[in-house]
C-alpha positions as CSV (number, residue, x, y, z in Angstrom):
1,X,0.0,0.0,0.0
2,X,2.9,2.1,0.8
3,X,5.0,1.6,-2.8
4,X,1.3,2.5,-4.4
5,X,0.8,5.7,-2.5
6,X,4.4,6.9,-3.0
7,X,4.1,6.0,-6.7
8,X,0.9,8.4,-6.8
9,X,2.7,10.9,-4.8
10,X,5.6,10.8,-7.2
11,X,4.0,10.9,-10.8
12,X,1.4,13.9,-8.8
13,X,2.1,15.5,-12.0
14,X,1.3,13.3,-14.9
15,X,-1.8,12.2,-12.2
16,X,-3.5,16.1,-12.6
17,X,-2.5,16.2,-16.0
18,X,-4.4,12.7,-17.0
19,X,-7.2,14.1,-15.0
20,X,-7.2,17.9,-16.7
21,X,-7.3,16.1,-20.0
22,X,-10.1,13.8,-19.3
23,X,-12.4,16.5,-18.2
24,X,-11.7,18.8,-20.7
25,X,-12.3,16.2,-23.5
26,X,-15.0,14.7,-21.9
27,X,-16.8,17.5,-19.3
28,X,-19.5,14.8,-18.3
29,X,-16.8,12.7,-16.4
30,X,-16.5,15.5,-13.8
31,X,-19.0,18.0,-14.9
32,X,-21.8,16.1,-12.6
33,X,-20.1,17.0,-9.1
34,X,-21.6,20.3,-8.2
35,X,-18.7,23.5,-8.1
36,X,-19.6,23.8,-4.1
37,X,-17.9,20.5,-3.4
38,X,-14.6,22.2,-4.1
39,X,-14.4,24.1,-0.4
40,X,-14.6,21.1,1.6
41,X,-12.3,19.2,-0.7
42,X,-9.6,21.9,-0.5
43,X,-10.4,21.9,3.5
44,X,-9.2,18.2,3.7
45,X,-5.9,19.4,1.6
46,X,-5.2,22.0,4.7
47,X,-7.0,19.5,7.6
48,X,-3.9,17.1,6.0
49,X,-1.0,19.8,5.7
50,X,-2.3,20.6,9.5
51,X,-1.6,16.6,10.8
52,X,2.1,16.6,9.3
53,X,2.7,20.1,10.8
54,X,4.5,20.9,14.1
55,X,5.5,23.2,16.9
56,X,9.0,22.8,15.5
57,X,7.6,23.9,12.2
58,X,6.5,27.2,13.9
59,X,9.1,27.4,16.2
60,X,11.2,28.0,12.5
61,X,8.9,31.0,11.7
62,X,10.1,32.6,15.0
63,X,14.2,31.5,14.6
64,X,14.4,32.2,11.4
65,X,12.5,35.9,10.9
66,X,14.8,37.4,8.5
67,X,14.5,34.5,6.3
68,X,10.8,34.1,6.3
69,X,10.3,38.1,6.4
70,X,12.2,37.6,2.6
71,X,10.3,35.1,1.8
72,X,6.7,36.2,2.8
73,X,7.7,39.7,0.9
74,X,8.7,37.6,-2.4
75,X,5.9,35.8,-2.2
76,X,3.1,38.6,-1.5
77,X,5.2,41.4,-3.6
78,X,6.6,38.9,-7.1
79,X,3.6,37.2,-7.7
80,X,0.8,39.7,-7.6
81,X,2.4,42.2,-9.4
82,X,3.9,39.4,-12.1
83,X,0.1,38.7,-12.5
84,X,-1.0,42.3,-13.1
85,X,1.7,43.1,-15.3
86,X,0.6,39.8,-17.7
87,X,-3.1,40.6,-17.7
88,X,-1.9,44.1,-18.9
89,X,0.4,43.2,-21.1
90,X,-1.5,40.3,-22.6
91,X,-4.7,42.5,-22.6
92,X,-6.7,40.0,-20.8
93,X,-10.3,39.9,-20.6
94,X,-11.5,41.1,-17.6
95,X,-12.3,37.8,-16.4
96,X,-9.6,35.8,-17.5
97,X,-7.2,39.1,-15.6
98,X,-9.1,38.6,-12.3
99,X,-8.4,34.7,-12.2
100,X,-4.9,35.1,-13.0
101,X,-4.6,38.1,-10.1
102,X,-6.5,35.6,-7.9
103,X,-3.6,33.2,-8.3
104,X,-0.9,35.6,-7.3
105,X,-2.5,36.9,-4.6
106,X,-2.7,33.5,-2.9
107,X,0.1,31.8,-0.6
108,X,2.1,28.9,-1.4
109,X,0.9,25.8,-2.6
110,X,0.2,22.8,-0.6
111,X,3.2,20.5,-2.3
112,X,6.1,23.2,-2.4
113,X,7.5,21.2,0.4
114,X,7.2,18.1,-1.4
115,X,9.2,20.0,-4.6
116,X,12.0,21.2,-2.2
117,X,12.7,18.3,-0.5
118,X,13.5,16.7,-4.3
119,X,15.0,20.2,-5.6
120,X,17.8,19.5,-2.2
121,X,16.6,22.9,-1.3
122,X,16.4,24.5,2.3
123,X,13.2,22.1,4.0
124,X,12.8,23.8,6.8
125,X,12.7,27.5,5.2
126,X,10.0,26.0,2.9
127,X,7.7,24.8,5.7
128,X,8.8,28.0,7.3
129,X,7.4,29.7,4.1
130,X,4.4,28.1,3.7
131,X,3.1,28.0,7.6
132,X,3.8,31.6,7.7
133,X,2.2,32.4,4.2
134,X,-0.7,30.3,4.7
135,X,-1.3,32.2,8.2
136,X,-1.0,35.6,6.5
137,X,-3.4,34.7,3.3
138,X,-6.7,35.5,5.3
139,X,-5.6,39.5,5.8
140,X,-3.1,39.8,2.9
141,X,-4.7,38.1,0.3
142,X,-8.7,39.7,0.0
143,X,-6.0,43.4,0.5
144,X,-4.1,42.3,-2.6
145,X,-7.0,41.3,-5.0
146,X,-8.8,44.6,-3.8
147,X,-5.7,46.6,-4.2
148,X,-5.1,44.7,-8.0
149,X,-8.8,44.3,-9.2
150,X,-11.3,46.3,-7.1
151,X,-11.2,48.9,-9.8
152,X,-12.3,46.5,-12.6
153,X,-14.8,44.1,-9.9
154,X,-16.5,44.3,-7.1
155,X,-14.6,42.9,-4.2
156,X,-15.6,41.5,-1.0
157,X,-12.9,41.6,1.2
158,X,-14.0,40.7,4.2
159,X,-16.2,37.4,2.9
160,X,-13.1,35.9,0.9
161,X,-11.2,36.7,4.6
162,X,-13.6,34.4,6.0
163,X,-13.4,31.8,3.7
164,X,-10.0,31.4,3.8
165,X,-10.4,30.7,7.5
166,X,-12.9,28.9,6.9
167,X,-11.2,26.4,3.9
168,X,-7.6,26.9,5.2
169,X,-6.9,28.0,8.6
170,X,-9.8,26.1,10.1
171,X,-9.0,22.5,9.4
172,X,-4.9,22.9,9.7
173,X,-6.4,23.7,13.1
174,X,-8.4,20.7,13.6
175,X,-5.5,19.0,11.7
176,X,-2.9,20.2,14.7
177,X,-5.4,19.2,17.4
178,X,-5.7,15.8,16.1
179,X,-1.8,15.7,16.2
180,X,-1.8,16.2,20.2
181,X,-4.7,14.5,21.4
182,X,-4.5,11.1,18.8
183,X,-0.6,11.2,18.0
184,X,-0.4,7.2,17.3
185,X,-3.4,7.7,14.9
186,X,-2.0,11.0,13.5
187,X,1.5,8.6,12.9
188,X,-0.2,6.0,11.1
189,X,-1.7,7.8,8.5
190,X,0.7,10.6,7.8
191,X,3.0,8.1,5.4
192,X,-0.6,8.0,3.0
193,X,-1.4,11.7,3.1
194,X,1.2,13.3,0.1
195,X,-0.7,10.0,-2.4
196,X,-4.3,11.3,-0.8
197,X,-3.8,15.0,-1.4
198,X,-2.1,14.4,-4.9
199,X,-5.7,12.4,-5.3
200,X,-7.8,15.6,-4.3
201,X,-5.8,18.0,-6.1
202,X,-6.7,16.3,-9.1
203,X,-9.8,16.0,-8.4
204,X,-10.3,19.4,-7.6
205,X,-9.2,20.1,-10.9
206,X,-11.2,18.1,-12.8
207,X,-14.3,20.1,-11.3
208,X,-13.2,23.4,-12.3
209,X,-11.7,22.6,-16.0
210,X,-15.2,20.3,-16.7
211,X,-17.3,23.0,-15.7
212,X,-15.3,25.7,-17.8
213,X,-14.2,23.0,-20.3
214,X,-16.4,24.6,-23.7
215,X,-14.6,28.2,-22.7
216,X,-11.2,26.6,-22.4
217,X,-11.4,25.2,-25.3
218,X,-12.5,28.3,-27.7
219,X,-10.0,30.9,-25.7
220,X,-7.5,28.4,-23.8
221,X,-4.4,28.9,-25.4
222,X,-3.5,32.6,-24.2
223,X,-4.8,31.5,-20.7
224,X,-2.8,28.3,-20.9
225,X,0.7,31.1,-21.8
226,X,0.0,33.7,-19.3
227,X,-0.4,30.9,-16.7
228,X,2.9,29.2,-17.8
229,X,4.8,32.5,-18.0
230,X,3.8,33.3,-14.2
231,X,4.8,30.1,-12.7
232,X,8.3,30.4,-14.7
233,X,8.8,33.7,-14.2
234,X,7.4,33.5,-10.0
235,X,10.2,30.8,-10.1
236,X,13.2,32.7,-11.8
237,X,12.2,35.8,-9.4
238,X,12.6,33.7,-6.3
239,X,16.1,32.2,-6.9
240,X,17.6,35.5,-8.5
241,X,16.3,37.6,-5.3
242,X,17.5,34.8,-3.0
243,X,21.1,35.2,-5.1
244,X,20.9,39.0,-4.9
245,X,20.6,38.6,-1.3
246,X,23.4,36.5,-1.1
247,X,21.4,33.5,0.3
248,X,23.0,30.1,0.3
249,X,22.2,28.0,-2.4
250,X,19.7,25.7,-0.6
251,X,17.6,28.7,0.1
252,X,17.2,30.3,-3.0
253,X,16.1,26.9,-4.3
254,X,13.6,27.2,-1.5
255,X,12.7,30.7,-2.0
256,X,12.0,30.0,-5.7
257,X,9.7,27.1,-5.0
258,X,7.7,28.6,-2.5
259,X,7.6,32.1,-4.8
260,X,6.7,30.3,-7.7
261,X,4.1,27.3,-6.6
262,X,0.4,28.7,-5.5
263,X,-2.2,27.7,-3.8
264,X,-4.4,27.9,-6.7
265,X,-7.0,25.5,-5.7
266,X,-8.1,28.4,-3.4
267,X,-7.8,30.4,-6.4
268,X,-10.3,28.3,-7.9
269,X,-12.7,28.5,-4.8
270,X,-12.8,31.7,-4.1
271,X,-13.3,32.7,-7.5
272,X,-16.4,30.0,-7.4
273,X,-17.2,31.8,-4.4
274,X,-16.5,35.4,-4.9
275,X,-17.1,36.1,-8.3
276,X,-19.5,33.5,-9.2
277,X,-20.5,36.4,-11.9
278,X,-17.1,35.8,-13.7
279,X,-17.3,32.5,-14.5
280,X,-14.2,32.4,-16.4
281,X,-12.1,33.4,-13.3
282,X,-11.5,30.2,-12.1
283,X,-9.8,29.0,-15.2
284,X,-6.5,30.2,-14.6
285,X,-6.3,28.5,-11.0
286,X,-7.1,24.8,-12.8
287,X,-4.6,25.6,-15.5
288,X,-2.0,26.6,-12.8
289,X,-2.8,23.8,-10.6
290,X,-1.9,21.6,-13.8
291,X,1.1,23.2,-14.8
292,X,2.8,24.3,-11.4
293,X,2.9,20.5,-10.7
294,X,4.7,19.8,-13.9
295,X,7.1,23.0,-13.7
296,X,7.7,21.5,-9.7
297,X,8.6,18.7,-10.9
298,X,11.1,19.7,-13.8
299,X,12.3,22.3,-11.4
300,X,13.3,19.8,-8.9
301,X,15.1,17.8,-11.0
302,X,17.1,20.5,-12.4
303,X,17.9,22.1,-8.8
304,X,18.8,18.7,-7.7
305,X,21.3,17.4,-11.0
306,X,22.8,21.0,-10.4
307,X,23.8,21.1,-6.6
308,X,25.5,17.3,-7.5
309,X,28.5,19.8,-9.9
């Protein structure tokens, strides 16, 4: 059972990818699961991150403060304005430009740690990153997609500050909880949880692209560019500004990781949420949940074959 969830946990990539294609091609495999079911499937995500989350991994935020000050400024500063600055240039629809702000506004995704730990990069800064990031998302990022897109939508600030709580913070809560009152349980299943949100993640995805799949299909290429462009460019950001800084090696491959992966299954769900007017908005979170996975991945490898010279 093991091999088989460390095999699905490994190929996460080609899993989301299979998935994307299958409910693009044929909507009706996903399209029947209702767009709500994508908040409580991103909760068990966080309620997962939460059980393999510890004091140590806190206790980093508060050792290390100048390097997860850099790295919560990189990630809150490079990717929004990265996303404004291709909507512009690209000329975006407005809807299309509000999903792809959505995404940089976000913190880092869920399998950044995964990515670094392959990439040799700095693990702990990583965790470092994404607990503080994640704990930050519910005031920074409604700010930052008011700040980027409140002069082209309405936006509710304060309701997308409670959903994150409500889909993120909330169940890492639960998920720490369950950690110090059923630690032998907690132990047991924590070796399953990377194959089991891999599983999710591509689920989540196949909502979102089979419910958007005839608009995809008509306009998707430019999407699919500007979605590529700001993973690869969120990544090439991170490592140079780590380099400019003069950070060790291991932690500009951290740093670029955690810049460049998003959370953009909350992308995805708060669009659905938010700006259910916009239907289009959630594109750019699917696509970018597709992609990031596959960049990861490549990304990993190439840190990793590089630190071995």
């Amino acid at each position: 059972m093991k091999r088989l969830c460390n095999f699905i946990a490994r190929w996460m990539g080609l899993l989301v990818v299979i998935v994307a294609a299958v409910s693009l091609l044929i909507p009706a495999s996903f399209s029947w699961i209702d767009t709500w079911s994508i908040n409580p499937l991103l909760g068990v995500i966080m309620f997962g991150m939460g059980l393999t989350l510890s004091p140590h991994d806190f206790h980093i935020v508060l050792s290390r403060p100048k390097d997860i000050l850099i790295g919560c400024l990189t990630q809150f500063t490079v990717m929004p304005l990265l996303a404004w600055g291709l909507a512009w240039v690209f000329a975006l629809p407005k809807e299309l430009a509000l999903g792809v702000m959505l995404v940089g506004c976000c913190p880092g995704g869920t399998a950044s740690n995964v990515i670094t730990y392959l990439a040799k990069g700095d693990l702990a800064l990583s965790v470092g990153m994404t607990a503080a990031s994640t704990l930050l998302a519910p005031i920074l990022t409604p700010l930052l997609v008011w700040l980027l897109a409140g002069t082209m939508v309405d936006v509710d600030t304060l309701g997308m500050l409670q959903s994150i709580v409500y889909v993120v913070i909330a169940p890492i809560i639960v998920g720490l909880l369950c950690q110090s009152f059923l630690p032998k349980l907690t132990k047991s299943v924590v070796p399953y949880l990377p194959a089991f949100s891999s599983i999710v993640i591509a689920y989540v995805v196949g909502i979102v692209v089979s419910h958007n799949a005839d608009r995809l299909l008509v306009g998707g290429l430019i999407v699919i560019l500007v979605v590529m462009m700001h993973n690869l460019l969120g990544l090439s950001a991170g490592f140079l500004i780590g380099k400019l800084l003069h950070l060790a090696k291991p932690k500009c491959v951290a740093l670029s990781i955690e810049v460049g992966m998003q959370n953009s299954g909350l992308a995805s769900s708060l669009a659905v949420l938010h700006f259910a007017a916009y239907p289009l908005a959630a594109v750019p979170g699917a696509i970018f949940s597709v992609w990031h996975n596959i960049s990861g991945a490549l990304a990993a490898r190439f840190y990793a074959n590089s630190s071995k010279n």
